[in-house]
C-alpha positions as CSV (number, residue, x, y, z in Angstrom):
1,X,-58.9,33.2,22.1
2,X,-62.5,33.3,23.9
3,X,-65.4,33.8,22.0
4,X,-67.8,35.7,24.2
5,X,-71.8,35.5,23.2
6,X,-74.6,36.8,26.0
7,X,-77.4,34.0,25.8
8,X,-80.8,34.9,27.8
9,X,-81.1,31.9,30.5
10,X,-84.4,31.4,30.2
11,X,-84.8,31.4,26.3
12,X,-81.5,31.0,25.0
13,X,-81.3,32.5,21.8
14,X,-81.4,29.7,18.7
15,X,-78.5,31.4,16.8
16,X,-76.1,31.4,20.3
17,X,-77.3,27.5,20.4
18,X,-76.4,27.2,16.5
19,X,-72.7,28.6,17.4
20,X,-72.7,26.3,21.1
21,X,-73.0,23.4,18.8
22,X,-71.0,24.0,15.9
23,X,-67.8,24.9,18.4
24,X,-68.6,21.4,20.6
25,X,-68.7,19.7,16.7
26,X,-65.2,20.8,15.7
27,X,-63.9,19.4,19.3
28,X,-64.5,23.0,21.3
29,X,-64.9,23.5,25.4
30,X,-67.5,25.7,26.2
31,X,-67.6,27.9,29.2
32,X,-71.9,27.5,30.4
33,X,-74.7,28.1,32.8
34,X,-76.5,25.1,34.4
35,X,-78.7,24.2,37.5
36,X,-75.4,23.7,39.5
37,X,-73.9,26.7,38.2
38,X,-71.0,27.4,35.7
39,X,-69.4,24.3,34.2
40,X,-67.3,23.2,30.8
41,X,-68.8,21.3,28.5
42,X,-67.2,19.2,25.6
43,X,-67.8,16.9,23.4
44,X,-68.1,13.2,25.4
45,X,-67.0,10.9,22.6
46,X,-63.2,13.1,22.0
47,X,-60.2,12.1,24.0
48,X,-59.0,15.7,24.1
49,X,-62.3,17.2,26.1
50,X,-60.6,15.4,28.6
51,X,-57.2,16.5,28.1
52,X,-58.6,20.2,28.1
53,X,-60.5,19.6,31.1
54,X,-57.7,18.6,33.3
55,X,-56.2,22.0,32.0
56,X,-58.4,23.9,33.2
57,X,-59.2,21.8,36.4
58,X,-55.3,21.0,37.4
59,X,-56.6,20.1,40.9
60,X,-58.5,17.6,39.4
61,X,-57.6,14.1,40.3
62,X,-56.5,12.1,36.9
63,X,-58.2,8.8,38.2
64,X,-61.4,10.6,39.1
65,X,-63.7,10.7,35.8
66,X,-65.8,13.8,35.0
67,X,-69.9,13.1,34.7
68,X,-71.8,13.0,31.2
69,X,-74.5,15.1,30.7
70,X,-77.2,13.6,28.5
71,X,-80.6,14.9,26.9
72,X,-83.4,12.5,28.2
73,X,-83.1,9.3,29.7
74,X,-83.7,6.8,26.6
75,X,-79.8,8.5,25.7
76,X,-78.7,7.5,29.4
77,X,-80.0,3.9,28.7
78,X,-77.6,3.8,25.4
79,X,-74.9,4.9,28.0
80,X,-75.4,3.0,31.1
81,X,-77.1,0.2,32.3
82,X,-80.7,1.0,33.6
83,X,-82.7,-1.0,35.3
84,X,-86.5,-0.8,35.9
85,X,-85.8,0.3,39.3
86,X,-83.2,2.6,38.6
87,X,-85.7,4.3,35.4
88,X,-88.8,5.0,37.9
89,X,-86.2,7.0,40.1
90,X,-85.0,8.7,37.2
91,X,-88.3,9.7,35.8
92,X,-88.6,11.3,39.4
93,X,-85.8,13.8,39.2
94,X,-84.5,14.1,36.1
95,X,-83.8,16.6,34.7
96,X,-82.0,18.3,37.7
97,X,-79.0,18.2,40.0
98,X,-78.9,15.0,40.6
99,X,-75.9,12.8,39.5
100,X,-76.6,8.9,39.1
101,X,-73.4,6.6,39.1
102,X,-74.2,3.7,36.9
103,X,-72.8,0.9,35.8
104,X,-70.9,1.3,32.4
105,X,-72.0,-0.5,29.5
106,X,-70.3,-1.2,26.1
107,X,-70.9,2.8,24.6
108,X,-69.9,4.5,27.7
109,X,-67.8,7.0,26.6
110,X,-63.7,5.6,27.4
111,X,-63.6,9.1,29.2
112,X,-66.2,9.3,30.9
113,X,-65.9,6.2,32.7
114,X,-64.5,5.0,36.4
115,X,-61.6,3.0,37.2
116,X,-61.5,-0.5,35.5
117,X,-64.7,1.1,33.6
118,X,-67.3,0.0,35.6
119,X,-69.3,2.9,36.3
120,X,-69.9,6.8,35.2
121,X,-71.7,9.5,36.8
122,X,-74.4,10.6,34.8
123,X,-77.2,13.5,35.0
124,X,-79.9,15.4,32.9
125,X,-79.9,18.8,33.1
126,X,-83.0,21.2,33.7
127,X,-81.3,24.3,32.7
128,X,-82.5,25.7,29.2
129,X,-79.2,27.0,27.7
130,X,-78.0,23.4,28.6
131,X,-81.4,21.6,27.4
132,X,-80.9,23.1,23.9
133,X,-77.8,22.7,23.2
134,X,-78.1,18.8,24.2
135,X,-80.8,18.6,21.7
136,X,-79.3,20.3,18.9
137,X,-75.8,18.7,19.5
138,X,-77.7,14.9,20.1
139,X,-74.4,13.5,21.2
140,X,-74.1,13.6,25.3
141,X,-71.4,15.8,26.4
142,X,-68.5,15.7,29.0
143,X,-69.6,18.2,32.1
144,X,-67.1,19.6,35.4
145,X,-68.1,22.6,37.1
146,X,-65.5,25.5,37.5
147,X,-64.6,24.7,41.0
148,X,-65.0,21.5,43.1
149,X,-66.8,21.3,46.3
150,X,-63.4,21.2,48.9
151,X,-62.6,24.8,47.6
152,X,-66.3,25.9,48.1
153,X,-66.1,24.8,51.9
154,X,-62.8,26.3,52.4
155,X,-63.9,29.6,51.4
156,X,-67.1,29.4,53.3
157,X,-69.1,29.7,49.6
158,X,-72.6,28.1,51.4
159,X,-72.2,31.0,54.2
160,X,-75.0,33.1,52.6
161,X,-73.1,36.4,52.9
162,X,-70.5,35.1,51.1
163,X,-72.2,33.2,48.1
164,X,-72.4,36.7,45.6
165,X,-69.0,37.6,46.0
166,X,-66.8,34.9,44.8
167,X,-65.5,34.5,41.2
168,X,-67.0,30.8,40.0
169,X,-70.3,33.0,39.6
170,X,-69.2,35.6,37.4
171,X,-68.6,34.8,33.5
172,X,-65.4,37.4,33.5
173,X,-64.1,36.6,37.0
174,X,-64.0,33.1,36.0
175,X,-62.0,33.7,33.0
176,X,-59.7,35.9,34.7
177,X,-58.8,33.5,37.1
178,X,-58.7,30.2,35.3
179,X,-59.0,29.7,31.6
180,X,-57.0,32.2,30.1
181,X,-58.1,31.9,26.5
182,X,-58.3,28.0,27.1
183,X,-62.3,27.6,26.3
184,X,-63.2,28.5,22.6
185,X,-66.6,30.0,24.1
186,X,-68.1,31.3,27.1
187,X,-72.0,31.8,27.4
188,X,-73.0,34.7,30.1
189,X,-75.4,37.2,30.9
190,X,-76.0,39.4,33.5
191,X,-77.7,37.2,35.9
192,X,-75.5,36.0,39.0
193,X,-75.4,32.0,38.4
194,X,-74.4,31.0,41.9
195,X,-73.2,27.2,42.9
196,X,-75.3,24.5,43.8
197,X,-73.0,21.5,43.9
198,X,-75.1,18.4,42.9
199,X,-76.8,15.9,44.7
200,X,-74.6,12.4,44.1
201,X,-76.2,9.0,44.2
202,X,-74.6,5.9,43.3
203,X,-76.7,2.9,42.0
204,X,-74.1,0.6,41.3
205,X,-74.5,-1.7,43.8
206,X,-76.5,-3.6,45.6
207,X,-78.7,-0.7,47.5
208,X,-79.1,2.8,46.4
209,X,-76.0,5.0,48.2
210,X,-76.4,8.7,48.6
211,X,-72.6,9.7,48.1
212,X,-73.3,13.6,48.3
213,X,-76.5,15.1,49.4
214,X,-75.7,18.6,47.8
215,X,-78.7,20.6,49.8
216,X,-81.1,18.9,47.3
217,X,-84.5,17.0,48.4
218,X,-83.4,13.3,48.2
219,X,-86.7,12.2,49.8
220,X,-87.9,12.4,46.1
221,X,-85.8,9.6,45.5
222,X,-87.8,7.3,47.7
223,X,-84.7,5.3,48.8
224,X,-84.6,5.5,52.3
């Protein structure tokens, strides 16, 4: 059964938060708003957030790990290997919808990792519903959005007519369509959260790749 609480996006309330954190504590998925629209969050350090997630994402390649979402970037540096180089970047445009793939270091989450564990994606979100409950829960957290970006081309979702009228934007469509009781809570309001799909960058190699741009300003990244 889904626990339904309407949380203002811009100052979430602290009591909403209080419940966000106490369901992600006993090993809940939670149904939220972000910067990239709605995703599922869980707790990053339980083996069954990942079971759940493939549940609910059945399209989801089981080799392909799902991103962390941490709350500043001293956490990402207790998850990843950061370089100097890699840290000015980050300072540039984090938080937001940008994920950095980084090499995995000895607490990346078993999870969250890619094959052989060598890397993870990573981001910081700017979102406040998602900014508070990453500070009051401490631990990062496991993130996928609702859809993936292959079904968001195939149903034209970034032709601008069609972008309010599909149901990854819509707290009850969303439910109706795909979880079916399977996230203990889902956070809405009344405000249309549409998709942004993030911008992807991976810094495990050599040079600085851009894997996805997303529609996001990667010039801010100073890597070209």
């Amino acid at each position: 059964m889904t626990q339904f609480l309407s949380i203002h996006q811009k100052n979430p309330e602290k009591r909403h938060i209080k419940t966000a954190t106490e369901i992600l504590d006993s090993g809940g998925i939670i149904l939220a708003p972000s910067e990239t629209g709605y995703c599922f969050i869980g707790d990053a350090s339980r083996e069954s957030t990942h079971t759940r997630f493939l549940q609910l994402r059945p399209g989801h390649p089981k080799n392909k790990p799902f991103s962390l979402l941490c709350r500043n970037i001293s956490q990402v540096s207790q998850m990843a290997n950061l370089s100097t180089q890699i840290f000015r970047i980050a300072t540039r445009v984090w938080p937001g919808p940008y994920t950095f793939i980084l090499q995995c270091n000895k607490n990346t989450p078993k999870i969250a990792a890619g094959p052989k564990r060598k890397t993870v994606g990573i981001r910081i979100s700017n979102h406040p519903v998602l900014i508070n409950i990453l500070e009051e829960f401490k631990n990062p957290l496991l993130v996928t959005s609702v859809t993936d970006e292959d079904e968001l081309i195939a149903q034209d979702y970034f032709s601008e007519e069609n972008q309010h009228d599909s149901w990854w934007i819509n707290v009850t469509e969303i439910c109706n369509q795909i979880t079916h009781g399977k996230v203990d809570l889902a956070l809405e309001n009344d405000e249309v959260v549409p998709i942004h799909v993030s911008a992807v960058i991976d810094f495990s190699g050599n040079e600085p790749l851009v894997v996805r741009e997303g529609g996001w300003d990667l010039e801010i990244l100073g890597i070209g």
